[in-house]
N, C-alpha and C positions, 0 to 999 in steps of 0.2 A: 401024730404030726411028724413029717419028715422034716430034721434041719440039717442044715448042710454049717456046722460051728464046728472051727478047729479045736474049742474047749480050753482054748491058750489065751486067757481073756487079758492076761499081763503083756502081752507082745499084741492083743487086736487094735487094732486102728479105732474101730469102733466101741470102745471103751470110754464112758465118762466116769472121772472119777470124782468130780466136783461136785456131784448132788448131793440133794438130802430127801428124805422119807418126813413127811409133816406125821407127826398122829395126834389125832384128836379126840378127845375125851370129850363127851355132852355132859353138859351135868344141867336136867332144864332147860332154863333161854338162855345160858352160857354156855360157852366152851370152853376148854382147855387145851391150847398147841403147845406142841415140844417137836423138836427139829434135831432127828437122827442123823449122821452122816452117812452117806450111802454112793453106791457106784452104780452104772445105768449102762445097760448093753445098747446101743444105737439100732441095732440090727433087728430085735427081737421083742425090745421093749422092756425087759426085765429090771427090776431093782433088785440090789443085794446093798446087807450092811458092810461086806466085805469082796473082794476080789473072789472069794476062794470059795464060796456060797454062790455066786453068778449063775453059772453050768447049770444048776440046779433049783436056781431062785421060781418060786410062782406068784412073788407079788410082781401087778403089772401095772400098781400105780403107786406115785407120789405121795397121795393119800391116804392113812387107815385109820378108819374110822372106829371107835371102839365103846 
């Protein structure tokens, strides 16, 4: 896949830094949430737990299920 990302994800406009990553544990008919903090490319869709992982991040949702 071609992108066209300057890789400067600390200066891009399209940068959230206010998210978080839920993961959820099944255990049975329950579950278990715990809420990572995380940053979110607007552009691209990508989650990272950090700025400097983005560029490279493949999770591409809010949720992991585990």
């Amino acid at each position: 896949m071609a992108r066209n990302c300057c890789n400067d994800c600390i200066n891009c406009e399209m940068l959230i830094e206010d998210e978080s990553i839920v993961v959820i544990k099944q255990h049975g008919f329950s579950e278990t949430r715990s809420f990572i903090p995380a940053v979110k490319c607007m552009r691209f869709g990508q989650y990272a737990t950090s700025i400097g992982e983005l560029p490279k991040s493949t999770i591409l949702d809010d949720m992991v299920w585990e």
